[in-house]
N, C-alpha and C positions, 0 to 999 in steps of 0.2 A: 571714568569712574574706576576704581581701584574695587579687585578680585579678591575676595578673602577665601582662603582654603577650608573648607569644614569638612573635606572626607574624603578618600581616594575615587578622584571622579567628577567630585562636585566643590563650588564653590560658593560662596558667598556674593550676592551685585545685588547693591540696593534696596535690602531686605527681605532675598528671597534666594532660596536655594537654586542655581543651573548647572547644569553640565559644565564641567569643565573642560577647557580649548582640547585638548589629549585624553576627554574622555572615550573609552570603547567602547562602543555600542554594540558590540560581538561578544562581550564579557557576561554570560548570562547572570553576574553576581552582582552589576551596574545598577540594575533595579534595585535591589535590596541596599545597597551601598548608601545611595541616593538618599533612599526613602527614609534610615536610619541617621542618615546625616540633619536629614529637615528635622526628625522627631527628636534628634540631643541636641540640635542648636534652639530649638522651639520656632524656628523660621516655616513659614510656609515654603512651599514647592511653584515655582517659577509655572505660571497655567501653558508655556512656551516648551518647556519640562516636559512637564508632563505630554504633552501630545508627543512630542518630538520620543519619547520614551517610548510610548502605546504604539505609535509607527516605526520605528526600527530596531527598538532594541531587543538584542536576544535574551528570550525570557528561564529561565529555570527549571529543568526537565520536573515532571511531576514524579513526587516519590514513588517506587514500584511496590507492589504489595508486598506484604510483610512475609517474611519466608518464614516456614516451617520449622518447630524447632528439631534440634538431629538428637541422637542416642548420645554423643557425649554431649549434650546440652544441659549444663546442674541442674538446670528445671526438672530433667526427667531422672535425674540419679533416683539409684532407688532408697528405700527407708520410708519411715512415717513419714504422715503430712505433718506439718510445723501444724502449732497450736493457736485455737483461735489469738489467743492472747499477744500472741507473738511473742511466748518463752517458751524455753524448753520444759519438756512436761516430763516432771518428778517418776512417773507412771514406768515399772517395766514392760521392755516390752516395745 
């Protein structure tokens, strides 16, 4: 049966998206690659895939919480607040 490429990683076999022969399973970005590929080809996900994914592949550090913003952050420049409207206001002052 003949491999068709649909994404770095993954393939096409038989109507269903797999890993492909040189995919890395250490690439924590393989999931996401994967999954993006089945969703723009409209192919389902190989149920072989997917296990073989859930058991070894390295997953995606979870984002860390959102920092602080600092003194030069333009959020905290000083001046008015912006206007509900979202114009500037004619008003001096």
């Amino acid at each position: 049966m003949e491999r068709r490429p649909v994404g770095d990683g993954a393939v096409e076999h038989e109507g269903e998206v797999v890993l492909a022969r040189n995919a890395d399973l250490n690439d924590p970005a393989l999931v996401l690659r994967v999954a993006a590929a089945a969703a723009q080809t409209g192919l389902p996900l190989a149920p072989a895939t997917v296990a073989r994914l859930a058991d070894r592949a390295a997953l995606p550090q979870a984002p860390g919480p959102p920092r602080p913003a600092t003194r030069s952050s333009p959020c905290s420049a000083p001046g008015p607040p912006p206007s509900p409207s979202g114009r500037p206001s004619t008003r001096p002052g």
